[in-house]
C-alpha atoms as a printed R data frame, in Angstrom:
   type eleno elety resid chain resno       x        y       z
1  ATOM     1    CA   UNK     A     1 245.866 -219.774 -11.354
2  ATOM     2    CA   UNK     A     2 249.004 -220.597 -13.281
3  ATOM     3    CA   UNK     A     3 248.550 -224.253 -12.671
4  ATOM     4    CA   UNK     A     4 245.088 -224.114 -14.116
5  ATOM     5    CA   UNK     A     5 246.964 -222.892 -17.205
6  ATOM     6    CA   UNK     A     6 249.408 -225.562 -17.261
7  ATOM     7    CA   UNK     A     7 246.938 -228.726 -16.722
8  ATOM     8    CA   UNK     A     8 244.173 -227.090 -19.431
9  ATOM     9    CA   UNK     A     9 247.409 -227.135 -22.092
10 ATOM    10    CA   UNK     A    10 248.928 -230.643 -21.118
11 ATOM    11    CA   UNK     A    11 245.544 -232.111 -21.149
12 ATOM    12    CA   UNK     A    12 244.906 -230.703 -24.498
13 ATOM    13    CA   UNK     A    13 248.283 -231.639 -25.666
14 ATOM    14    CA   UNK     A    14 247.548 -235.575 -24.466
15 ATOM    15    CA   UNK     A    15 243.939 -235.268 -25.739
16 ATOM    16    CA   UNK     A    16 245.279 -233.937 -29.443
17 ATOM    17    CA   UNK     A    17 247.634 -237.021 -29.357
18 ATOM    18    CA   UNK     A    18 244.621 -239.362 -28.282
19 ATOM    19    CA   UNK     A    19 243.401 -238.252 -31.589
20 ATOM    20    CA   UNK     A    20 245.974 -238.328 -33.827
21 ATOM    21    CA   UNK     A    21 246.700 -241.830 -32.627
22 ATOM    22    CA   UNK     A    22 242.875 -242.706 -33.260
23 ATOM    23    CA   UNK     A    23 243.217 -240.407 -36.874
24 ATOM    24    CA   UNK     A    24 246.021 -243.005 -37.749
25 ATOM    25    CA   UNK     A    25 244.438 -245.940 -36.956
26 ATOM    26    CA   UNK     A    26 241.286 -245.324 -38.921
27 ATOM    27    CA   UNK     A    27 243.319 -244.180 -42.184
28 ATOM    28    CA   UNK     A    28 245.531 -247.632 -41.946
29 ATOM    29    CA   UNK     A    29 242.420 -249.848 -41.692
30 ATOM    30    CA   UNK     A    30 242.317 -250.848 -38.258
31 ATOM    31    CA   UNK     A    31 238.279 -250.643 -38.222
32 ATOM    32    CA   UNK     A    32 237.364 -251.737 -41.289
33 ATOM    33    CA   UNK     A    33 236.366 -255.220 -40.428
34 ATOM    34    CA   UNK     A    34 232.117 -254.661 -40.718
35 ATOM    35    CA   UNK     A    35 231.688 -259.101 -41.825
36 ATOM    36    CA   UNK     A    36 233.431 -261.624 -39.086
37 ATOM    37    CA   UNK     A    37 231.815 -259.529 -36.189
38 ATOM    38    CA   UNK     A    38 228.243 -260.722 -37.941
39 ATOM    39    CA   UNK     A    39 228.726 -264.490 -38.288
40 ATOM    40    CA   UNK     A    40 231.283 -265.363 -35.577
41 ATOM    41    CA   UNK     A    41 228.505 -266.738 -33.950
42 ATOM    42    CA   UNK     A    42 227.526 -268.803 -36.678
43 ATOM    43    CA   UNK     A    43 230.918 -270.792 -37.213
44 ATOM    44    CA   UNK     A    44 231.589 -271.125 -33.368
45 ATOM    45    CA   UNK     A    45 232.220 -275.167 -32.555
46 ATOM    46    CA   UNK     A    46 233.052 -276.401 -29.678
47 ATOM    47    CA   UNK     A    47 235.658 -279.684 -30.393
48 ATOM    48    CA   UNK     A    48 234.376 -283.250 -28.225
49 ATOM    49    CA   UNK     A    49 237.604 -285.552 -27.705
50 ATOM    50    CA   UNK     A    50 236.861 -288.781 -29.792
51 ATOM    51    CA   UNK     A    51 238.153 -291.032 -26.641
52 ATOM    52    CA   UNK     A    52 235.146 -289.369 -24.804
53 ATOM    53    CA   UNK     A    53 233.953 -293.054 -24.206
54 ATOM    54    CA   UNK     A    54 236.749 -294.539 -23.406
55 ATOM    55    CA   UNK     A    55 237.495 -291.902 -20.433
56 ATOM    56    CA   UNK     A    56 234.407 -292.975 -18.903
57 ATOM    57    CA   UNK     A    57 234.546 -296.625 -19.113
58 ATOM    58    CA   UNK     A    58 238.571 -296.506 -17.562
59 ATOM    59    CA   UNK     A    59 236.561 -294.257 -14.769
60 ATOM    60    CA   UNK     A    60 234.176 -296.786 -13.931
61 ATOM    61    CA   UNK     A    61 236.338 -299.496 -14.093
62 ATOM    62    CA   UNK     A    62 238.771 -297.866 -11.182
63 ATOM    63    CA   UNK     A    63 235.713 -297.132  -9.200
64 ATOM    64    CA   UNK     A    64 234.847 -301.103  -9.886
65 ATOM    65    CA   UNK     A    65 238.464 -302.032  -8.515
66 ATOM    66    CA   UNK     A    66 238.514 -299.622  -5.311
67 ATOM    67    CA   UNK     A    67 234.960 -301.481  -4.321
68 ATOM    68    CA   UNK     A    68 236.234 -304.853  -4.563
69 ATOM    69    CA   UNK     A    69 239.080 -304.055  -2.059
């Protein structure tokens, strides 16, 4: 029964800490970020390589060479 005792008070000593740590966070701003979540979605671009052509044509053109031989 005494180790009952033990695990309730180091659980609520870790679970006090949890929130403390969580107390902290929320008084030095860590949530307060309500506008990027919304639009991320809006700005998201996916970059295309410019040589895009020119990786296809040097493709072809080694597929050309193996045929001939």
């Amino acid at each position: 029964m005494k180790v009952i005792f033990i695990l309730v008070a180091a659980s609520l000593l870790v679970a006090s800490g949890f929130l403390v740590a969580f107390l902290w966070a929320v008084r030095n701003g860590q949530y307060d970020d309500d506008y990027t979540p919304s639009v991320r979605i809006l700005f998201d671009e996916d970059k295309v390589p410019e040589n895009n052509i020119d990786i296809e044509q040097s493709d072809d053109d080694s597929l050309a060479e193996s045929d001939n031989t």
